[in-house]
C-alpha positions as a Python dict, from the first residue, in 0.01 Angstrom:
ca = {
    (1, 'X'): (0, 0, 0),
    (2, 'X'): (270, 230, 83),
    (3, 'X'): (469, 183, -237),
    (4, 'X'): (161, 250, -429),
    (5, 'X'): (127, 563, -293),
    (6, 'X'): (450, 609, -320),
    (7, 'X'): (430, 553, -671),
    (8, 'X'): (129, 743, -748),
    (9, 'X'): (310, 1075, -582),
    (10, 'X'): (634, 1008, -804),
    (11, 'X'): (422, 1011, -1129),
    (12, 'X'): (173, 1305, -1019),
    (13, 'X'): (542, 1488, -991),
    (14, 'X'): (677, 1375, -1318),
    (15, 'X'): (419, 1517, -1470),
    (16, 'X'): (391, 1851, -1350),
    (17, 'X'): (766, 1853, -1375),
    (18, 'X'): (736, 1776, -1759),
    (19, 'X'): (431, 2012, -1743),
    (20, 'X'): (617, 2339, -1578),
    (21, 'X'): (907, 2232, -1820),
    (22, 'X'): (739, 2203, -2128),
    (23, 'X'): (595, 2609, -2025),
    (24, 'X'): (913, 2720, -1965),
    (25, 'X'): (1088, 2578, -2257),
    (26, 'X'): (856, 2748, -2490),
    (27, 'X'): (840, 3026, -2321),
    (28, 'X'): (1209, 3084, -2369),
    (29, 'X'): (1189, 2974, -2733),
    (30, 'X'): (919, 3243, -2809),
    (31, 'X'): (1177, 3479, -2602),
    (32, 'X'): (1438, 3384, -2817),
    (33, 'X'): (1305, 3391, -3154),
    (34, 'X'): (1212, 3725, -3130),
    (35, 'X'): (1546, 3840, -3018),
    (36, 'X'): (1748, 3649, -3286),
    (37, 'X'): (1510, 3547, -3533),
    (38, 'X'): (1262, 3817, -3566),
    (39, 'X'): (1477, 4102, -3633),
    (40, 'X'): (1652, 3957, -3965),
    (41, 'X'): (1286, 3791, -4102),
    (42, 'X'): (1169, 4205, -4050),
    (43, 'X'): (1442, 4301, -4237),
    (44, 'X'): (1363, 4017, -4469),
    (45, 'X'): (1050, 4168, -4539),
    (46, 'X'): (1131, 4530, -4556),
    (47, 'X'): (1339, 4799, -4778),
    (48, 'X'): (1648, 4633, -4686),
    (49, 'X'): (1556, 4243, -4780),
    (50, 'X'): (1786, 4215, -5064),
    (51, 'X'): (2084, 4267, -4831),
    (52, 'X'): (1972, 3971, -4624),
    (53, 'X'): (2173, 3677, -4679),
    (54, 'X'): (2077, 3314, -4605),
    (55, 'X'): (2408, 3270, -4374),
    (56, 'X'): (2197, 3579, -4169),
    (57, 'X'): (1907, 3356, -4146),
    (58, 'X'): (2099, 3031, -4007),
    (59, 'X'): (2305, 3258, -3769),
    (60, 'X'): (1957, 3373, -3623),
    (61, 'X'): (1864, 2999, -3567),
    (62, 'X'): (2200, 2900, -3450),
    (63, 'X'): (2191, 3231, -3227),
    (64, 'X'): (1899, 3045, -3096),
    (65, 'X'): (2013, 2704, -3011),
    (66, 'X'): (2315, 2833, -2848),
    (67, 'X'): (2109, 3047, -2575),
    (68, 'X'): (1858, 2748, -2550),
    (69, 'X'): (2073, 2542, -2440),
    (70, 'X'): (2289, 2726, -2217),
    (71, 'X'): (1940, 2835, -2055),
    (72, 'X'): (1659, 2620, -2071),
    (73, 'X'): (1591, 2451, -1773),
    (74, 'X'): (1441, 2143, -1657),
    (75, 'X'): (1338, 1763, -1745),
    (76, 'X'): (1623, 1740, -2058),
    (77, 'X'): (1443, 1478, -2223),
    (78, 'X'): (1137, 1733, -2244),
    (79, 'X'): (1380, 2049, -2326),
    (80, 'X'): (1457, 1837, -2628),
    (81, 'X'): (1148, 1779, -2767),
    (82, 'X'): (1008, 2096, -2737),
    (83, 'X'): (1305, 2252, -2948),
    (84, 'X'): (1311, 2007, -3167),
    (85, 'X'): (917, 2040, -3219),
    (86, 'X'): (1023, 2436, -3231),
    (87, 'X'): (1179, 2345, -3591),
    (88, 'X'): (927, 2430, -3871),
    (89, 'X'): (1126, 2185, -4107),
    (90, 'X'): (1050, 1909, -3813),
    (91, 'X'): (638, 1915, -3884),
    (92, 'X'): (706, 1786, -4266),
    (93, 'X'): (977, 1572, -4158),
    (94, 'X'): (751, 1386, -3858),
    (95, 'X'): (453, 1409, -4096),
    (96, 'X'): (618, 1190, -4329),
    (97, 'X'): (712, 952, -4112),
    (98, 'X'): (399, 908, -3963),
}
């Protein structure tokens, strides 16, 4: 009886750990995006797009990944999937393969 409870406390925390985690990881992807990404897509978009280079564009994402993770906290397993879900080239990729 006691190790049931036991074990019914352990996965209640798991999974508001992987809950809070999951918040906070995209949290801090929306966070990042618009400090790294945002600015060059803008510029993209505007008078100056020509001048935009694709090397611009990957230094924005790798900006990014860098800051993620140095700074995302929490279950790893679930900081992982949520920036690899954050990857718009990821939905055609996992839609294939379903």
């Amino acid at each position: 009886m006691f190790q049931e409870a036991l074990d019914k406390k352990l996965a209640s925390w798991q999974s508001e750990n992987e809950r809070l985690t999951r918040e906070s990881c995209t949290s801090l992807l929306k966070q990042l995006k618009k400090e790294h990404l945002d600015p060059v897509l803008t510029q993209l978009h505007g008078e100056g797009g020509a001048k935009v280079m694709f090397e611009d564009i990957v230094a924005g994402y790798n900006k990014i990944e860098h800051d993620y993770k140095a700074r995302a906290t929490g279950a790893k397993d679930v900081c992982a999937a949520v920036f690899f879900e954050f990857h718009p080239v990821n939905e055609g990729f996992t839609s294939i393969t379903r």
